[in-house]
C-alpha positions, 0 to 999 in steps of 0.5 A: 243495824242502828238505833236511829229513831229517838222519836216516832212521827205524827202524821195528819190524819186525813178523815175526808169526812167531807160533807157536800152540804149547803148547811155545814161549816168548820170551827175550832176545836178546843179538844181534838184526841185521837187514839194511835195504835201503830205506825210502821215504815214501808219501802212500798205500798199499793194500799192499806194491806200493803207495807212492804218490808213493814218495821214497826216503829210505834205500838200500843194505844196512845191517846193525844190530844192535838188541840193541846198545847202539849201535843207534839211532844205527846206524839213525838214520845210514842214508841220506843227506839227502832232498829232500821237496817242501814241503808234501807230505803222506806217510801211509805208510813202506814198508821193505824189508829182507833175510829173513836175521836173525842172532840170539843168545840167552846165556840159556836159553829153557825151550821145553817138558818135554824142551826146558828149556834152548834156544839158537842155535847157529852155522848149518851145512850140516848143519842142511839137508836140501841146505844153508843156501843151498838150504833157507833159505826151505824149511826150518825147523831144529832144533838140540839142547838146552843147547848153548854159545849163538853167532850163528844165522841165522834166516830169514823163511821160505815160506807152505809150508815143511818142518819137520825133525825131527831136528837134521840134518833126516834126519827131515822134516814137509812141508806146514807153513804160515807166514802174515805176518798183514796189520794186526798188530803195527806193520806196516800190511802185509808180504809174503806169501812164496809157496811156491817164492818167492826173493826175498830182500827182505821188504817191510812197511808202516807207517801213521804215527802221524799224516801228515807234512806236510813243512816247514822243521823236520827231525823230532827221533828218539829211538829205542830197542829192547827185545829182552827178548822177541824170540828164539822157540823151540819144542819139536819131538822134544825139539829146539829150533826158533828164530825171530826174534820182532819188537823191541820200540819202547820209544820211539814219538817216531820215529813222530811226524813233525812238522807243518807250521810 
């Protein structure tokens, strides 16, 4: 058994919260933070409740901002050494993180004809049928155009899901569907949210770029993000929906792992 990871990695995570909408555009976040709370290596794995031979190499919250210029070496500082058992092949990474992410958004997202100038505001209670707490998994806010731009909290939100109308969700659709499409994106799979679920952890999977044989040589990550594209927003009533849309990797060497010496 050797100490051989100096570093844990960071993986893009993908959110598919991908909207089919005629109305709905992409801008840059200015504050993209996501909360992690465990990555572990697996030498196989068939889906978000399997990580054969699990080691965890990370544990315990740990909030990054990836649209800080100080993101990578945030991430690379999350968790302690590992002991791997040498020679052991890992194929998969499973990551789990919370399903709260606070973004921002400075620069206006034009979302559609009446929704020309769309920006995260700061969260409230009001925004909910109930409130942030009770409604967060259930419900989908809008908040009103061309407002001063400030940390939203967004969330990773149930496969059925209530979407308001109005700015203080007086005005309500139900029966709306969310799915977390398995094999898009980066991730291999990630959690379904069922209707009803709590659970405040998102679990996804990735398949490395290549298996990892453990050896005596610590793999060498250089990480970097591009957030040009990853807050969502889309026209509803005139309003603006907002969502997390997922990070971009400029930098795919953190997914090598080395082989054996």
């Amino acid at each position: 058994m050797y100490k051989i990871f100096k570093i844990i990695f960071f993986i893009t995570f993908t959110l598919c919260i991908f909207i089919s909408n005629s109305y709905s555009a992409t801008g840059a976040a200015d504050v993209y933070k996501v909360t992690m709370r465990k990555v572990e290596l697996c030498t196989a794995s068939t889906g978000v409740t399997s990580c054969e031979n699990a080691v965890v190499i990370g544990s315990g919250d740990k909030e990054v901002d990836i649209a800080s210029v100080s993101a990578g070496s945030a991430a690379a500082s999350y968790g302690d050494p590992a002991l791997l058992p040498l020679g052991e092949t890992y194929t998969h990474m499973r990551v789990t993180i919370d399903r709260k992410f606070v973004i921002q958004n400075d620069t206006a997202i034009a979302a559609g004809s009446n929704a020309t100038a769309c920006r995260t505001i700061a969260s409230t209670d009001a925004m909910y049928v109930t409130d942030e707490a009770t409604d967060k998994y259930t419900h989908k806010p809008v908040v009103a155009n061309n407002q001063t731009a400030a940390e939203m909290n967004v969330y990773l939100i149930n496969d059925q899901y209530t979407r308001c109308n109005l700015a203080n969700c007086s005005n309500k659709t139900d029966d709306q569907t969310q799915t977390y499409p398995q094999g898009s994106g980066s991730s291999t799979f990630q959690t379904q949210h069922a209707d009803g679920s709590t659970d405040a952890d998102h679990v996804l999977v990735y398949k490395l770029t290549s298996p990892y044989t453990v050896a005596l040589i610590s793999p060498t990550i250089d990480i970097s993000f591009g957030t040009s594209v990853a807050v969502g927003a889309q026209e509803v009533n005139s309003l603006c929906q907002m969502w997390a849309e997922e990070p971009v990797a400029v930098s795919y060497t953190h997914l090598t792992l080395p082989t054996k010496a």
